[in-house]
N, CA, C and O atoms as a Tripos MOL2 file, in Angstrom:
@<TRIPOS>MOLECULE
protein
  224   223    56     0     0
PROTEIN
NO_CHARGES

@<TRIPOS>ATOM
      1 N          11.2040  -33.4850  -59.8660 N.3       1 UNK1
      2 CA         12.4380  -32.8130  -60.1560 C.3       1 UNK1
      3 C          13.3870  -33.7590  -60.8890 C.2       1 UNK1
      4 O          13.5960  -34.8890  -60.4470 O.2       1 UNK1
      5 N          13.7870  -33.4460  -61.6620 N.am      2 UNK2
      6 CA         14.9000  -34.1980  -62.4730 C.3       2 UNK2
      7 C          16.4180  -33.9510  -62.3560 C.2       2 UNK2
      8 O          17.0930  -32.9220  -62.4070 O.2       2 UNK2
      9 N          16.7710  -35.4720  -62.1540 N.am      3 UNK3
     10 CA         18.3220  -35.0200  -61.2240 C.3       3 UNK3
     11 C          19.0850  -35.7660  -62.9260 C.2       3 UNK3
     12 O          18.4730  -36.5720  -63.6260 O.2       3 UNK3
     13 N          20.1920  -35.3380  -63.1750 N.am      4 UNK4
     14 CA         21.0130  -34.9150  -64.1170 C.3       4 UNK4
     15 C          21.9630  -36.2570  -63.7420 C.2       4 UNK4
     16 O          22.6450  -36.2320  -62.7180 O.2       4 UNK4
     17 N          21.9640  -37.5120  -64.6980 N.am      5 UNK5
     18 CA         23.3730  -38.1660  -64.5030 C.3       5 UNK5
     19 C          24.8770  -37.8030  -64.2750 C.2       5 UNK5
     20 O          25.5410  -37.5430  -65.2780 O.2       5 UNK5
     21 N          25.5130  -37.7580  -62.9660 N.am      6 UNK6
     22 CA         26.8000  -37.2900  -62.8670 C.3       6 UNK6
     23 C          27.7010  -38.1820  -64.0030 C.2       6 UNK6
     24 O          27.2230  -39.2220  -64.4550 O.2       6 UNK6
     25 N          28.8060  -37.7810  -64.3540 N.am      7 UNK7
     26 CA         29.6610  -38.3060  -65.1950 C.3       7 UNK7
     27 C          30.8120  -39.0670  -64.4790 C.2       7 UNK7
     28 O          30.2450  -39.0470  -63.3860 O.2       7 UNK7
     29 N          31.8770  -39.6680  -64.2380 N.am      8 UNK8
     30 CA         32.3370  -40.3640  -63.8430 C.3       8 UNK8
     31 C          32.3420  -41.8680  -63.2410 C.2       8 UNK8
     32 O          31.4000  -42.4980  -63.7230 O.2       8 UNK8
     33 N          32.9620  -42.4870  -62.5150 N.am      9 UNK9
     34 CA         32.5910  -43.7340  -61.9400 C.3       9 UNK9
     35 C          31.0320  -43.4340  -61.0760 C.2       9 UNK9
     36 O          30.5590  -42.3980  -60.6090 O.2       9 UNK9
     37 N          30.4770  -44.9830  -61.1260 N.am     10 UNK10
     38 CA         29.1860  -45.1940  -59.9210 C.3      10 UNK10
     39 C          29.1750  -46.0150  -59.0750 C.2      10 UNK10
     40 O          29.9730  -46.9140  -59.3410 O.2      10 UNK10
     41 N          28.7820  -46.1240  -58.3870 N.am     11 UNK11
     42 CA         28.4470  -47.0020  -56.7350 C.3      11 UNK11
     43 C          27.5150  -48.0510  -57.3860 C.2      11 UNK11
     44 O          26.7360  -47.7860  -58.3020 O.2      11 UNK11
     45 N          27.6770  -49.2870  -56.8100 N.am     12 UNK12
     46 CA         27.0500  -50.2340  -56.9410 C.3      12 UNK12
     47 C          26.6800  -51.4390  -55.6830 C.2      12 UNK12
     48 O          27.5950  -52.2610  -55.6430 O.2      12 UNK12
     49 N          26.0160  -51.6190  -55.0690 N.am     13 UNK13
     50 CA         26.3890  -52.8790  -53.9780 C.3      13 UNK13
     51 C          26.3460  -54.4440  -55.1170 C.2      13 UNK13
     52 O          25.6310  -54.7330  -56.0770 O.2      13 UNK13
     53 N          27.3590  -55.0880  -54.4950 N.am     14 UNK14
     54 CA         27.6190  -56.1640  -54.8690 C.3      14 UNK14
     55 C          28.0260  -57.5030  -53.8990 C.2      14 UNK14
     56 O          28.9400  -57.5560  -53.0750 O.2      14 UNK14
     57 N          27.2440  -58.3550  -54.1920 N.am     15 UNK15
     58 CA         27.5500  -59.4930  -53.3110 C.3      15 UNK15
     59 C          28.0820  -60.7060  -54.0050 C.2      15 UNK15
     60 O          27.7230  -60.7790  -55.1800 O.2      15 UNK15
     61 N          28.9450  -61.8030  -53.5240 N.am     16 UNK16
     62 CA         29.8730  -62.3700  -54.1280 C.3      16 UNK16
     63 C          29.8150  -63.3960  -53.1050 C.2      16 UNK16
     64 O          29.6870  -63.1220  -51.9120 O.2      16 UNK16
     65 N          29.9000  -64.4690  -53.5190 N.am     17 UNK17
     66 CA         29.9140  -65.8340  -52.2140 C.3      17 UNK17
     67 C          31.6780  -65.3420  -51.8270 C.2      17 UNK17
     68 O          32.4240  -64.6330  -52.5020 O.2      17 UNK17
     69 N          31.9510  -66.0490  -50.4580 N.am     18 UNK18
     70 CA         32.8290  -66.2680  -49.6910 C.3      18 UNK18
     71 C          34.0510  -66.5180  -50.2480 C.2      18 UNK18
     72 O          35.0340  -65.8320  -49.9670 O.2      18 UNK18
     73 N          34.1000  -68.0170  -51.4940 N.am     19 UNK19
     74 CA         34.8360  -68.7050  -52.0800 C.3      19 UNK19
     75 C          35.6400  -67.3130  -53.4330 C.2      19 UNK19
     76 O          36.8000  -66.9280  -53.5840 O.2      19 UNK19
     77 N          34.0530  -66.8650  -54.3090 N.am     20 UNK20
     78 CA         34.6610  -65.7170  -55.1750 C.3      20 UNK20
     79 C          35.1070  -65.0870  -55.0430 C.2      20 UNK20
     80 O          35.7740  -64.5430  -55.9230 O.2      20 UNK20
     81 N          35.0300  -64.5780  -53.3910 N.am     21 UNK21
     82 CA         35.3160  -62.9740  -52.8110 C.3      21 UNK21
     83 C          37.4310  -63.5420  -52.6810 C.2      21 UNK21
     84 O          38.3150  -62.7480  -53.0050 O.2      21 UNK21
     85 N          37.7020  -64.8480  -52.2120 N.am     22 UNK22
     86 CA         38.9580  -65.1960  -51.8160 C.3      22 UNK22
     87 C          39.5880  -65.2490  -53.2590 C.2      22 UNK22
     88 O          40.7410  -64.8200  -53.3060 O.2      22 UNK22
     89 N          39.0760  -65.6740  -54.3860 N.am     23 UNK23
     90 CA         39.6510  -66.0080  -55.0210 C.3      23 UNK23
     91 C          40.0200  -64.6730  -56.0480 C.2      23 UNK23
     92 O          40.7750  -64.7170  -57.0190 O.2      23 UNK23
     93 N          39.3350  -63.5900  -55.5920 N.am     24 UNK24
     94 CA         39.3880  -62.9010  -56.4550 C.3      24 UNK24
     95 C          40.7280  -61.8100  -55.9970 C.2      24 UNK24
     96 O          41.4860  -61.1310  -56.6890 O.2      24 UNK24
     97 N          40.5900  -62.0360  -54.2620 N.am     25 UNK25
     98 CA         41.2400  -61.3500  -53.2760 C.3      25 UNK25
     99 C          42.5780  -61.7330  -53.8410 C.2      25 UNK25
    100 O          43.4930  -60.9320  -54.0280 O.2      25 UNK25
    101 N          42.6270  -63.1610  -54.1260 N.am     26 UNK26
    102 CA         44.3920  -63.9500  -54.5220 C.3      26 UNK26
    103 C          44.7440  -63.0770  -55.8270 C.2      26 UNK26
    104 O          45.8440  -62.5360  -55.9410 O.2      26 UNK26
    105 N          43.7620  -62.9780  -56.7780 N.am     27 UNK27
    106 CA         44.2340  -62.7260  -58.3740 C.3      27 UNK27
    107 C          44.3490  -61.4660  -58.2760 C.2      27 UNK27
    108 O          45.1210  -61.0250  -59.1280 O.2      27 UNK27
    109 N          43.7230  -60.3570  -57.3090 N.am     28 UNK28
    110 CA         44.3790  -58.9100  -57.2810 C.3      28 UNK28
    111 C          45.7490  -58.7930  -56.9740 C.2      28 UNK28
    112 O          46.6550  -58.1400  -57.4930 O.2      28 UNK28
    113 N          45.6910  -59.8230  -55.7020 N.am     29 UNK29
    114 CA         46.9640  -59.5020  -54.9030 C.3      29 UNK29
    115 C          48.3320  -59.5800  -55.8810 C.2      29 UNK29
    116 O          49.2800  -58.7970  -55.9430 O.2      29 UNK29
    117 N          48.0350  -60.9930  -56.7190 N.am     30 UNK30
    118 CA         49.0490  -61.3560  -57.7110 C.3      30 UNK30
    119 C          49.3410  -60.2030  -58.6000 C.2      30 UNK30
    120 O          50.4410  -59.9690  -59.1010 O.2      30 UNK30
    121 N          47.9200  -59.2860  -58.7990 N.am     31 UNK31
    122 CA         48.8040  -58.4390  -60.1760 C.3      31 UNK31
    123 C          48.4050  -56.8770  -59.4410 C.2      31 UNK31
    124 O          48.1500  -55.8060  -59.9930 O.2      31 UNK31
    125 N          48.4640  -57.2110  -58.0860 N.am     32 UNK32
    126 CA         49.1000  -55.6710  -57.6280 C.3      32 UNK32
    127 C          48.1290  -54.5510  -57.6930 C.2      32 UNK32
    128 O          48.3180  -53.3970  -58.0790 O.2      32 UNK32
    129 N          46.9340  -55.1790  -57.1900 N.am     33 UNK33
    130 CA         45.4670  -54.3060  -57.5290 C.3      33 UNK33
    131 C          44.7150  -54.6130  -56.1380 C.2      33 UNK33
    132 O          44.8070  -55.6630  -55.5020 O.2      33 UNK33
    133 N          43.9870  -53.5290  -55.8140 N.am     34 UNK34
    134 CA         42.3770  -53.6650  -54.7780 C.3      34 UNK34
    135 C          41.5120  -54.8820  -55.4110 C.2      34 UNK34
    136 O          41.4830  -55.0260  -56.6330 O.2      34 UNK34
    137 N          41.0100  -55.5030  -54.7910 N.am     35 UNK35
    138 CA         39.8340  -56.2180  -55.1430 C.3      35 UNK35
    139 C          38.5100  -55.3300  -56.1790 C.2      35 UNK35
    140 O          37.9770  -55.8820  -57.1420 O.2      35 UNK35
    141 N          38.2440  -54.2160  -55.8250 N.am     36 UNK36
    142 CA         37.3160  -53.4180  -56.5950 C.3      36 UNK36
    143 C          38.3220  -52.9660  -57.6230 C.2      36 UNK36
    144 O          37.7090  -52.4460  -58.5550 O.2      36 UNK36
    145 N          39.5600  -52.9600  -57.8110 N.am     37 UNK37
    146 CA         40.6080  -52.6850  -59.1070 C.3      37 UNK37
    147 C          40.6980  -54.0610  -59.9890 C.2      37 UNK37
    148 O          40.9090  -54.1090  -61.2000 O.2      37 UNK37
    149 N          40.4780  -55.2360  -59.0560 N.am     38 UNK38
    150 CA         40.5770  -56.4520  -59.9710 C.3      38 UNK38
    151 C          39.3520  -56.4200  -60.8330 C.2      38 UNK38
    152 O          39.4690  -56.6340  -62.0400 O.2      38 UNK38
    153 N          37.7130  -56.0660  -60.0790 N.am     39 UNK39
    154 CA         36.8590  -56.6130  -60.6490 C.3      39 UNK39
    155 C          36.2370  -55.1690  -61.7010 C.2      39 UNK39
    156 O          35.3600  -55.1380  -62.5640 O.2      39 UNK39
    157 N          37.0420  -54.2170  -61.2150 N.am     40 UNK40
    158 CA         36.4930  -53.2660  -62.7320 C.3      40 UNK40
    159 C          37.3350  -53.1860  -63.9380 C.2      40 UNK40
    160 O          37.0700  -52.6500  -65.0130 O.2      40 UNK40
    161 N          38.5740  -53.9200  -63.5090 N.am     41 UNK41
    162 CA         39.7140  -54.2990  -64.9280 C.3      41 UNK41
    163 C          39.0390  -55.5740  -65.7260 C.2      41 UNK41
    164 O          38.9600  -55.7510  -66.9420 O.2      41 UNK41
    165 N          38.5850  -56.3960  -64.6540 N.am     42 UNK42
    166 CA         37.7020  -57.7800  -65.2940 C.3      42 UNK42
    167 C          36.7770  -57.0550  -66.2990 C.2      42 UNK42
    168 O          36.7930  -57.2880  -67.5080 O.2      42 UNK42
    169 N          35.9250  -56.1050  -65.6600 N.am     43 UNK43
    170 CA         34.4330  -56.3660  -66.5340 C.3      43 UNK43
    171 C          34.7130  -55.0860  -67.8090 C.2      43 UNK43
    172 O          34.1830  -54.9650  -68.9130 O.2      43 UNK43
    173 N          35.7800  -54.2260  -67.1080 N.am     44 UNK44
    174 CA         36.2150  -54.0410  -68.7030 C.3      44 UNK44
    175 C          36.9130  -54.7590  -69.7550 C.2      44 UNK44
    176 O          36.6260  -54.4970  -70.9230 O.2      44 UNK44
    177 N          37.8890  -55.7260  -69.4550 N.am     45 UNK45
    178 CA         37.7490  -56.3940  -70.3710 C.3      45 UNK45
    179 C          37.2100  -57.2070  -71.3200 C.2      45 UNK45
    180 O          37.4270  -57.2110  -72.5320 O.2      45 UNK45
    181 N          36.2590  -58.1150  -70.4640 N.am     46 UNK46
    182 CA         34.9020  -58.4470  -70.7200 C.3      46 UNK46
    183 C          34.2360  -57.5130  -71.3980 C.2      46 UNK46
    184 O          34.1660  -58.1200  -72.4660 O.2      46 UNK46
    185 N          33.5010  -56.1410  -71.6690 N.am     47 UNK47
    186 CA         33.2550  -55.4510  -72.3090 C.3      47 UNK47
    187 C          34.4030  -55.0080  -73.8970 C.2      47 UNK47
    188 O          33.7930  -54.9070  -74.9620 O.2      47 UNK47
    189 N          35.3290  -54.8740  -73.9120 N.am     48 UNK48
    190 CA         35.7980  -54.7370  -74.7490 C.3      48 UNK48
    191 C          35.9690  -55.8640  -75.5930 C.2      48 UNK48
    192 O          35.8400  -55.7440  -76.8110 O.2      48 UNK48
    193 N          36.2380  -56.9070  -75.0800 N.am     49 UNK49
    194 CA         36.3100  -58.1680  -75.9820 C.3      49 UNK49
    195 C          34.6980  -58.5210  -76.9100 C.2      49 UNK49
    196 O          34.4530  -59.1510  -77.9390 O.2      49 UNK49
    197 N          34.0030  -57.8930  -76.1050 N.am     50 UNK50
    198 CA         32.6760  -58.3040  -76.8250 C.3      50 UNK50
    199 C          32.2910  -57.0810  -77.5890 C.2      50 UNK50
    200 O          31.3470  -57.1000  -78.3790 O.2      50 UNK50
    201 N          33.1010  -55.8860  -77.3360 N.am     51 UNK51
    202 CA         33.3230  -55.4060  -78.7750 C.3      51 UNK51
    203 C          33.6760  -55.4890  -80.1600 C.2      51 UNK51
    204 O          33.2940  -55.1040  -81.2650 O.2      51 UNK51
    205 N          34.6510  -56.2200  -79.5650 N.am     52 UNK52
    206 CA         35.6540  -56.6930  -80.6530 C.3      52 UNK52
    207 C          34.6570  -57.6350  -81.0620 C.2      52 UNK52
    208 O          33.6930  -57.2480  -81.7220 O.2      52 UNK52
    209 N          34.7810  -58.6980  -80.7700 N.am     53 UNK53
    210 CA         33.1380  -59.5340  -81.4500 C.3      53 UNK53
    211 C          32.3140  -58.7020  -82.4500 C.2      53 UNK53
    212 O          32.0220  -59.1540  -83.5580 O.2      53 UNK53
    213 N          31.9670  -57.5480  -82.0590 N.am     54 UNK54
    214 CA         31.0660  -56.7670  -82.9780 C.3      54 UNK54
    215 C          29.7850  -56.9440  -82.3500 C.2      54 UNK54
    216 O          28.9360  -57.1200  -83.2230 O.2      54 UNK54
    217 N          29.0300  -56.9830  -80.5470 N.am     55 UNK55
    218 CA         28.4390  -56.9190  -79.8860 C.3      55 UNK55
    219 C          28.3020  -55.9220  -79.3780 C.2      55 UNK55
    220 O          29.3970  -55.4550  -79.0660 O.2      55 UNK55
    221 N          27.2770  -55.1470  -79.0410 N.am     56 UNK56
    222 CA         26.8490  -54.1960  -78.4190 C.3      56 UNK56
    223 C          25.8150  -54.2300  -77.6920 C.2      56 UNK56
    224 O          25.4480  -53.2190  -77.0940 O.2      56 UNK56
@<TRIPOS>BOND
     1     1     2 1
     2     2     3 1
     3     3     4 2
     4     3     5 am
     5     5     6 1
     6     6     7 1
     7     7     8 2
     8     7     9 am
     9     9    10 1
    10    10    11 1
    11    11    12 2
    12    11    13 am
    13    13    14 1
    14    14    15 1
    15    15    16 2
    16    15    17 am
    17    17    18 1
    18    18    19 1
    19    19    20 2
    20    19    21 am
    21    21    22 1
    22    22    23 1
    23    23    24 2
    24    23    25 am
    25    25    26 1
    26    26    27 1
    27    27    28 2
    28    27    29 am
    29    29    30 1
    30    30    31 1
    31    31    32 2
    32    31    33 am
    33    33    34 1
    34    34    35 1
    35    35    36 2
    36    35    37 am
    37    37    38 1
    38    38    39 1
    39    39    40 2
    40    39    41 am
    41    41    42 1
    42    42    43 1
    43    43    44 2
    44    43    45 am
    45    45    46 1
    46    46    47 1
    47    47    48 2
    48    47    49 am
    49    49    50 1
    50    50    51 1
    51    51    52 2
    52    51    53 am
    53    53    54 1
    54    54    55 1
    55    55    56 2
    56    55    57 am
    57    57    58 1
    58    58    59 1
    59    59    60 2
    60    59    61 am
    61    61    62 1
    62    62    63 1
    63    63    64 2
    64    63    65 am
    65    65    66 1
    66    66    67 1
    67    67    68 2
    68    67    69 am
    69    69    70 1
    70    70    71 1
    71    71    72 2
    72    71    73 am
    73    73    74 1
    74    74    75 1
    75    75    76 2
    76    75    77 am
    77    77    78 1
    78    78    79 1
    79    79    80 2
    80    79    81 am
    81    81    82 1
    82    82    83 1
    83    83    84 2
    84    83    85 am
    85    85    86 1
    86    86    87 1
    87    87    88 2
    88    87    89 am
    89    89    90 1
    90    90    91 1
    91    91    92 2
    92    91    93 am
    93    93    94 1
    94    94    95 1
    95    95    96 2
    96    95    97 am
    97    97    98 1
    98    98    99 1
    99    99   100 2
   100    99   101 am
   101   101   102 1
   102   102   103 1
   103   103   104 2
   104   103   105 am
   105   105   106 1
   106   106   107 1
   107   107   108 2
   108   107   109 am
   109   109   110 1
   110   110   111 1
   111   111   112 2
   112   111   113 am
   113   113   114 1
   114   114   115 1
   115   115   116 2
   116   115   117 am
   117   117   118 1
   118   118   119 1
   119   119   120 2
   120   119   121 am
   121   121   122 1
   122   122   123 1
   123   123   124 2
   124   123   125 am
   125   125   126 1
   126   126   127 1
   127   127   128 2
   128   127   129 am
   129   129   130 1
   130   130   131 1
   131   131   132 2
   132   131   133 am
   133   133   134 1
   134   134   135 1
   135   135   136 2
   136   135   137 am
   137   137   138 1
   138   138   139 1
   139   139   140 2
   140   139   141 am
   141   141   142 1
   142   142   143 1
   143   143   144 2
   144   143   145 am
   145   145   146 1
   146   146   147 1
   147   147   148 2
   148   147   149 am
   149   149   150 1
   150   150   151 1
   151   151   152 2
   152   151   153 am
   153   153   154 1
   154   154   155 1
   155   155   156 2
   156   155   157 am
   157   157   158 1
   158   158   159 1
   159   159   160 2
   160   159   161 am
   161   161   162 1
   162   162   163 1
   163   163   164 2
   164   163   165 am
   165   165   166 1
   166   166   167 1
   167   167   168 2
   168   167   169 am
   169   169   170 1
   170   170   171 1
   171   171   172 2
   172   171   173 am
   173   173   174 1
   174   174   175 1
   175   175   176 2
   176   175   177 am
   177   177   178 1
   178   178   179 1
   179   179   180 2
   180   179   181 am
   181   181   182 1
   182   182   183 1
   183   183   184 2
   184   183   185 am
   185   185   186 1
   186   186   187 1
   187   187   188 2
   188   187   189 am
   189   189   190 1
   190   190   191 1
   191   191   192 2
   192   191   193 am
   193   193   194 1
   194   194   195 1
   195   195   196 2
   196   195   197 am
   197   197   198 1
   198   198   199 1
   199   199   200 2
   200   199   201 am
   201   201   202 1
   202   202   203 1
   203   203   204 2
   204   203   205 am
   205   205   206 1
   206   206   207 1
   207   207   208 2
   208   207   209 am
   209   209   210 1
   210   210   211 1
   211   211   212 2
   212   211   213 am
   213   213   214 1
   214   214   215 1
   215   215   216 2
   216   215   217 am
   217   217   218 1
   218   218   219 1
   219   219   220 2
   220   219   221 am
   221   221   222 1
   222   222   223 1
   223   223   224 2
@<TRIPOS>SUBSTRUCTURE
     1 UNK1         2 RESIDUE 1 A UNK
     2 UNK2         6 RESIDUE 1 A UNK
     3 UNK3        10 RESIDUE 1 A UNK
     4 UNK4        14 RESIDUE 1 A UNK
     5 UNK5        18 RESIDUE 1 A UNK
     6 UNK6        22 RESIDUE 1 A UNK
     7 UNK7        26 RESIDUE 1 A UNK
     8 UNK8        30 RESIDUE 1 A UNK
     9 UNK9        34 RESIDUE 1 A UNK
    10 UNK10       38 RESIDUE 1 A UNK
    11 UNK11       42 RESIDUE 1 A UNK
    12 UNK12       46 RESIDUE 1 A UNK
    13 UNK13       50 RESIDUE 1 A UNK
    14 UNK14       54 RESIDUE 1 A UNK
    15 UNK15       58 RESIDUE 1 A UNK
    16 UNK16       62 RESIDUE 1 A UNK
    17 UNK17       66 RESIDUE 1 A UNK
    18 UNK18       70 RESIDUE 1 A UNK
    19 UNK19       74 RESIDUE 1 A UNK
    20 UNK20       78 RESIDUE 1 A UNK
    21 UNK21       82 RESIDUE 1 A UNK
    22 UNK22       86 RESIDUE 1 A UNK
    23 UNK23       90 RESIDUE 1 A UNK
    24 UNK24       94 RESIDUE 1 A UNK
    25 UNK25       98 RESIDUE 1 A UNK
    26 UNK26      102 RESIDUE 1 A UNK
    27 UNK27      106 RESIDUE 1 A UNK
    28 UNK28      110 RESIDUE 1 A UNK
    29 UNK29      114 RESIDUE 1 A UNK
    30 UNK30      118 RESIDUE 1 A UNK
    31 UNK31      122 RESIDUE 1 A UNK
    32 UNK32      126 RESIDUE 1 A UNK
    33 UNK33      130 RESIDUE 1 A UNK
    34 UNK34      134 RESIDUE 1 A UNK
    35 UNK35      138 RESIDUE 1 A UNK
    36 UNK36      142 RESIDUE 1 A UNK
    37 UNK37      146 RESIDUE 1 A UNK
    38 UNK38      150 RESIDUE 1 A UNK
    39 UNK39      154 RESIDUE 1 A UNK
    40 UNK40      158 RESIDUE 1 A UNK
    41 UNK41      162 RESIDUE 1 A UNK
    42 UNK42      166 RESIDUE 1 A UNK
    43 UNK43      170 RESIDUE 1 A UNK
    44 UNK44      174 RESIDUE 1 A UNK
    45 UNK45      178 RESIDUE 1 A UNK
    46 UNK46      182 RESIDUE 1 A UNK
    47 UNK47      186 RESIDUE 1 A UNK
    48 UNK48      190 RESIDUE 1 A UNK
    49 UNK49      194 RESIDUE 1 A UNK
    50 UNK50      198 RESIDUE 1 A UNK
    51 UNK51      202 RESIDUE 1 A UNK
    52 UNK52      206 RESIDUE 1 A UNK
    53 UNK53      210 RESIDUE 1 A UNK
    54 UNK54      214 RESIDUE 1 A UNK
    55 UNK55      218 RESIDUE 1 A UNK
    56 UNK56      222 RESIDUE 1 A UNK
């Protein structure tokens, strides 16, 4: 049976040492975000910048 990609955000498990998980905890807190709000603003930016590059 073929199941149909939903559209929107996806679930992922992710593991992160102790040290990344704190440090990342500090840099949300600073700009007023969840930890899972810090690290999906990160990797979109990261993605867009390597657009801009002209990477795909």
């Amino acid at each position: 049976m073929e199941r149909k990609e939903k559209e929107g955000k996806k679930q992922l498990p992710l593991r992160l040492s102790a040290t990344l998980y704190r440090e990342l905890t500090a840099w949300a807190e600073e700009e007023f975000r969840s930890v899972n709000g810090q690290i999906e603003y990160l990797l979109t930016e990261c993605v867009r910048q390597r657009r801009k590059r002209g990477k795909q």
